[in-house]
C-alpha positions in Angstrom: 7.2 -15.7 20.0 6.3 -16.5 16.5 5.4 -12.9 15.4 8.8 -11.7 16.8 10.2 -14.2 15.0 9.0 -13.6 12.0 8.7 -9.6 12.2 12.5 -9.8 12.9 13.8 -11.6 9.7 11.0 -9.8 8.0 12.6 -6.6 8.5 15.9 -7.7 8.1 15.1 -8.3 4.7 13.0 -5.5 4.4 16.3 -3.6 5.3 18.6 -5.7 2.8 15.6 -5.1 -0.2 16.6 -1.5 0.5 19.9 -1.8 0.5 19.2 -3.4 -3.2 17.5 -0.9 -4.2 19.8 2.0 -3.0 22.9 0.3 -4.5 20.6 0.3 -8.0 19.9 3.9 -7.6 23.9 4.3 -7.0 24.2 3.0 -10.4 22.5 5.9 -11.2 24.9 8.5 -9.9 28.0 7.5 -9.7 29.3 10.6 -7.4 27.3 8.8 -4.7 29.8 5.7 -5.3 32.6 7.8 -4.1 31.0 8.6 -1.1 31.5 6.7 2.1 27.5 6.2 2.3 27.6 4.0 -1.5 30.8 2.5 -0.6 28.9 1.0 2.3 25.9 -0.1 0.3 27.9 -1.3 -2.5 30.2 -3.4 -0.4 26.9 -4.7 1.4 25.1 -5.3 -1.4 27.8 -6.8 -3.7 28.1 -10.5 -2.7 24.4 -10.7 -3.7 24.0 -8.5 -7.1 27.6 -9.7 -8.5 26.5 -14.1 -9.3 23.6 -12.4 -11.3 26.0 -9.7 -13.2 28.1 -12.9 -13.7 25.9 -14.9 -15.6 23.3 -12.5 -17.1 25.2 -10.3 -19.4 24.0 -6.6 -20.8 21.7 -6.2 -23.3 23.0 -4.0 -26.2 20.5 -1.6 -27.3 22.4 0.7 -30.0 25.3 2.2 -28.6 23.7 1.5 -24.5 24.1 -1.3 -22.5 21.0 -1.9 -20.2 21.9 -4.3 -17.3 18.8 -6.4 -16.9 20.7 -8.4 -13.6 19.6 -6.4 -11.8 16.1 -6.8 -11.9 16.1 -10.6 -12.1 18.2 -10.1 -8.6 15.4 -8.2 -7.6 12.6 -10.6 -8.9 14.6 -13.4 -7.6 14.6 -11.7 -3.8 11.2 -11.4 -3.8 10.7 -14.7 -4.0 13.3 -16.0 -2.2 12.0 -13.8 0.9 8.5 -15.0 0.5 9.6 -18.6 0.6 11.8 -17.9 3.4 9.3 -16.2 5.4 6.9 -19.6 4.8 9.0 -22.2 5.6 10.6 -20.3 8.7 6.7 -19.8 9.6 5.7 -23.5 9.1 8.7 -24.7 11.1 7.9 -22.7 13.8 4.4 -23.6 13.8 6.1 -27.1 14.1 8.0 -26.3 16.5 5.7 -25.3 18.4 6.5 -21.4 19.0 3.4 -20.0 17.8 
């Protein structure tokens, strides 16, 4: 019961770290933005990436801006899923599921 536990939130966020990434890449080529497959991704991904674009502003390099948000989102995630993974692991173990 434990492992499918665990293996199910860990590949929900494995699913939603992709879904980071993609929406990145989007950023990338904005033709892909119009389409209804980064609409999708954008809209997904959004409530997450837009707190960090709100407080971290871009970094002016010459006439460039380089948005750095998004890879303290993606530093921040990492972490954040790690932790998760722990403590959901612990209280299971707890709880006596394992």
């Amino acid at each position: 019961m434990l492992s499918n536990v665990l293996s199910t939130v860990n590949l929900i966020l494995e699913l939603y770290w992709y879904v980071i990434l993609a929406r990145i890449l989007i950023s990338w080529f904005p033709d892909v933005a119009d389409m209804w497959v980064g609409r999708t991704i954008i809209r997904i991904s959004e409530p997450y990436l837009a707190p960090f674009r709100r407080f971290i502003p871009p970094l002016s390099i010459g006439s460039m801006y380089l948005d750095v948000s998004a890879l303290v989102a993606i530093l921040v995630y990492a972490f954040v899923k790690m932790g998760l993974l722990a403590v959901l692991q612990m209280l299971l173990s707890l709880a006596g599921l394992s």
